[in-house]
C-alpha positions in Angstrom: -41.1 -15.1 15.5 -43.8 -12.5 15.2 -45.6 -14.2 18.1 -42.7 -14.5 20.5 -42.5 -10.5 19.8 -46.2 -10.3 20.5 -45.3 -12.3 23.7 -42.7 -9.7 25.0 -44.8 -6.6 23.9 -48.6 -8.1 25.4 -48.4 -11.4 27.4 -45.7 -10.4 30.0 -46.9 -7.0 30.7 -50.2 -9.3 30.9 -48.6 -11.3 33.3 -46.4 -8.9 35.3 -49.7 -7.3 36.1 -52.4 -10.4 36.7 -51.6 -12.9 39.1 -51.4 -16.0 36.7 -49.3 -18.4 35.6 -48.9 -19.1 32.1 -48.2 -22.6 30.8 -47.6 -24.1 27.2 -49.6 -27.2 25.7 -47.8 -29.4 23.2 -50.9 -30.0 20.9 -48.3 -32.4 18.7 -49.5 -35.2 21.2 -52.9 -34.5 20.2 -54.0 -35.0 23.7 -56.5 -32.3 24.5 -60.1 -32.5 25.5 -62.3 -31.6 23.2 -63.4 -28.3 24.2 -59.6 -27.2 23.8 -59.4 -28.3 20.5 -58.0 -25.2 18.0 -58.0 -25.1 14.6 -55.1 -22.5 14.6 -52.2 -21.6 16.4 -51.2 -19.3 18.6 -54.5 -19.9 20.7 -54.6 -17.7 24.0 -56.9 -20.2 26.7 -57.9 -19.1 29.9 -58.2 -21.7 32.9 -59.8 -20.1 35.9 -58.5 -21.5 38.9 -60.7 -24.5 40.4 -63.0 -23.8 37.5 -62.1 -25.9 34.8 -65.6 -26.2 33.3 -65.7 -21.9 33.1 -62.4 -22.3 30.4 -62.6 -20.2 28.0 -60.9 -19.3 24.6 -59.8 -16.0 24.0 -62.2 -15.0 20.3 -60.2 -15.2 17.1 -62.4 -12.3 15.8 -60.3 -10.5 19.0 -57.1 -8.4 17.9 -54.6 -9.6 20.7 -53.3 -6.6 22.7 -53.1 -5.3 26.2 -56.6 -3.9 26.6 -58.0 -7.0 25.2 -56.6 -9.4 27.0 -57.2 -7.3 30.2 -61.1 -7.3 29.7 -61.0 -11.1 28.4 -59.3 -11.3 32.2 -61.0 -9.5 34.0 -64.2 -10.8 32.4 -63.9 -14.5 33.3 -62.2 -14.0 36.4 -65.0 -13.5 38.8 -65.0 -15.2 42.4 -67.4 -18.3 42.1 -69.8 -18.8 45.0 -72.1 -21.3 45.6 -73.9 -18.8 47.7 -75.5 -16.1 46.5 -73.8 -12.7 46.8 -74.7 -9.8 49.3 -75.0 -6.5 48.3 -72.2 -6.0 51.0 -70.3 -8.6 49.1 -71.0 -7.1 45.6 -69.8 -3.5 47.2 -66.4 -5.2 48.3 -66.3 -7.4 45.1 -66.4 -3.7 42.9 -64.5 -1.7 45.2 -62.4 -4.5 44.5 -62.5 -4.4 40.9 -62.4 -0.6 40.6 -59.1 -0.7 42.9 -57.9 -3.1 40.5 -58.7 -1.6 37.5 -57.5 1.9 38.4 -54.2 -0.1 38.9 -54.5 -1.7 35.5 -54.6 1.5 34.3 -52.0 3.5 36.1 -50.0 0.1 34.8 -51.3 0.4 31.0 -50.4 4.1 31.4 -46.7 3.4 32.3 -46.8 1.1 29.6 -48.2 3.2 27.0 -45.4 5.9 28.1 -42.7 3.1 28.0 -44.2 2.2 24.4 -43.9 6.2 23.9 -40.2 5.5 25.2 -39.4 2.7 23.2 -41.3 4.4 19.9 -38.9 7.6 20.6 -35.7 4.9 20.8 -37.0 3.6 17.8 -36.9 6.4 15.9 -33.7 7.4 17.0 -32.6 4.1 16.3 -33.8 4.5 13.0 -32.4 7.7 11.7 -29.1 6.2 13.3 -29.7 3.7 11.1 -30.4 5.5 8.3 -27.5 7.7 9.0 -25.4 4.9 9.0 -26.6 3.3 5.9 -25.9 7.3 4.4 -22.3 6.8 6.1 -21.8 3.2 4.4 -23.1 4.5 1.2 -20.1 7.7 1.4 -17.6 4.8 2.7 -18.6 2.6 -0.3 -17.9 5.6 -2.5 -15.0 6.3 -1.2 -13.9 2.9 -1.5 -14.6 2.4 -4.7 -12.6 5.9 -5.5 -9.7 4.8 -3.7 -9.7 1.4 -5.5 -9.7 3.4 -8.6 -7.1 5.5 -7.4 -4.9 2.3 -6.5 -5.6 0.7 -9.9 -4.3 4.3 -11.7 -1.2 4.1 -9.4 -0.1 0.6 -9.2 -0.2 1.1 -13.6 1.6 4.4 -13.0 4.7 2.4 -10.8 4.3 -0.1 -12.7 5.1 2.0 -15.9 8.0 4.1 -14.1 9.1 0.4 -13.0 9.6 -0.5 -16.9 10.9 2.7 -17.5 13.4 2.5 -14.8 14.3 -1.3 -16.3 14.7 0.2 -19.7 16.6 3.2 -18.3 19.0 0.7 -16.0 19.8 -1.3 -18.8 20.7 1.8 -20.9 23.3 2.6 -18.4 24.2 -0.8 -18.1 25.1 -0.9 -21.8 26.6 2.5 -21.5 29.0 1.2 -18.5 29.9 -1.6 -20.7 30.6 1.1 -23.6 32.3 3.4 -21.4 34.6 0.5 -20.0 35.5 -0.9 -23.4 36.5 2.7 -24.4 38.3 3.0 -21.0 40.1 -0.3 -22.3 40.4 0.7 -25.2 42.3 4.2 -24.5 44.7 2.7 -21.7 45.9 0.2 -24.8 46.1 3.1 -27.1 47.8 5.4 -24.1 50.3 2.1 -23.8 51.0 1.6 -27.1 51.0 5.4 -27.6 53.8 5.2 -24.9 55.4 2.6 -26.7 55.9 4.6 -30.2 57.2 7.3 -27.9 60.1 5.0 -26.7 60.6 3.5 -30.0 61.0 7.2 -31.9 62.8 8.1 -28.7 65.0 5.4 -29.5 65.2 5.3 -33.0 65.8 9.5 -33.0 68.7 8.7 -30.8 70.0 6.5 -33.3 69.7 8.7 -36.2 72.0 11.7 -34.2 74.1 9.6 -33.1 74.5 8.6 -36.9 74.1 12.3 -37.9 77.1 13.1 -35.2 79.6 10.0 -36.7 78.7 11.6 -40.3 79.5 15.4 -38.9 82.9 13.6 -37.1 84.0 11.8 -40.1 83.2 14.5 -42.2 85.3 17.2 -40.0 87.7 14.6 -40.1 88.2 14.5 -43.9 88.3 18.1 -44.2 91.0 18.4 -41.7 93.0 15.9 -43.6 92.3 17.5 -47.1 93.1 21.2 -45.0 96.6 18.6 -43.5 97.5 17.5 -47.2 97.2 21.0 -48.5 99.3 23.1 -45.8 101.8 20.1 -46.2 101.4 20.4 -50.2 101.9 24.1 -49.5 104.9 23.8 -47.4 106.5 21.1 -49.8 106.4 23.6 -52.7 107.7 26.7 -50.5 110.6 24.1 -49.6 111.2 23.0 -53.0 111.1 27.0 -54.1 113.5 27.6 -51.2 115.2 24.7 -52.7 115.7 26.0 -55.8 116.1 30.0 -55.0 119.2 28.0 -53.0 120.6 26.0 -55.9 120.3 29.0 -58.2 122.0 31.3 -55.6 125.0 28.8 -55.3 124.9 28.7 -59.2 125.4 32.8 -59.1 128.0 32.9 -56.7 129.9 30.3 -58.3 129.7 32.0 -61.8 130.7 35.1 -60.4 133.5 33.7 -58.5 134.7 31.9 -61.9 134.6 35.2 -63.6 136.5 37.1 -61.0 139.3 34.7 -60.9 
């Protein structure tokens, strides 16, 4: 992983720059010459064009970075002659060079303010980062409050829960009580109603025998008053009787004596 980073970072800008072509070698199929043999990998080769024999590997005692690899380049990438240069051609061959490596730099400069770029980005990245992790760590805390919190109050409803059981079948019971006393008063308001009649009843039985007594009573002292007037009236007749009998008697004494 850490070379394919190295490989965005170095080789392509490398590349982009240089007019090469890069190419892979499977060294599982252990079929390389010998003077390509590595004893590590990653191994950075350079294969000059039409100059196989001038390949070179890039030093291991070499720290692989843009500069580097530039000079490496630009090192063994000489133009090959089998005739021997002119100063003319050695003028043209550095002009050359010096056009090229002003252009390496303008394009190491851009890089180096692109790293500048991405180093800035980076940073920003990371107090993002950082401000995030802060931000998950006052989430967390808050989560763990608000768990707390929902622990306290599911045992608080589920305490007024029980209570409102308890307190439901309290009334329950108390309906129950309240309708066996409702019961219980409309039998005693019924059979309350019931003594009523029956003392109602029993009352009008009791003047009504109170009134015969008063009627048989006034009765029998109008006879006993009827046996004494007549009683009376007897004796004043028989007085009568006898003033009569003894005024006859008178008369006819006197009558005797006058004669």
């Amino acid at each position: 992983m850490a070379f394919y980073k190295k490989m965005q970072i170095v080789h392509l800008p490398v590349l982009f720059i240089s007019v090469s072509l890069p190419h892979r070698i499977d060294v599982t199929r252990n079929d390389l010459p010998w003077e390509f043999m590595t004893d590590r990998l990653p191994t950075i080769l350079f294969f000059p064009h039409q100059r196989k024999e001038q390949s070179v590997k890039f030093p291991e005692d070499f720290s692989v970075n843009l500069p580097n690899l530039l000079k490496f380049i630009l090192h063994h990438s000489s133009l090959s002659s089998s005739e021997p240069c002119t100063k003319e051609c050695l003028h043209k061959e550095s002009v050359l060079q010096q056009g090229h490596i002003s252009h390496l730099e303008r394009e190491i400069q851009k890089l180096r303010s692109e790293i500048s770029a991405l180093h800035q980005a980076h940073d920003q990245l990371e107090a993002q980062l950082s401000e995030a992790r802060r931000e998950e760590q006052r989430l967390q805390q808050q989560k763990h409050t608000l768990e707390k919190q929902h622990k306290t109050l599911q045992l608080h409803s589920e305490q007024l829960q029980a209570i409102y059981d308890q307190k439901n079948q309290e009334l329950l019971e108390m309906a129950e009580k309240l309708q066996e006393l409702a019961d219980a008063s409309e039998n005693l308001l019924k059979e309350n109603a019931l003594l009523r009649i029956l003392v109602a009843s029993r009352g009008g039985k009791l003047q009504s025998k109170d009134e015969i007594k008063e009627s048989l009573q006034s009765e029998q002292t109008l006879s006993e008053d009827n046996d004494i007037s007549l009683s009376t009236v007897t004796a004043a007749l028989e007085e009568k009787r006898i003033d009569n009998i003894d005024t006859i008697k008178t008369e006819h004494s006197s009558g005797n004596r006058t004669e």
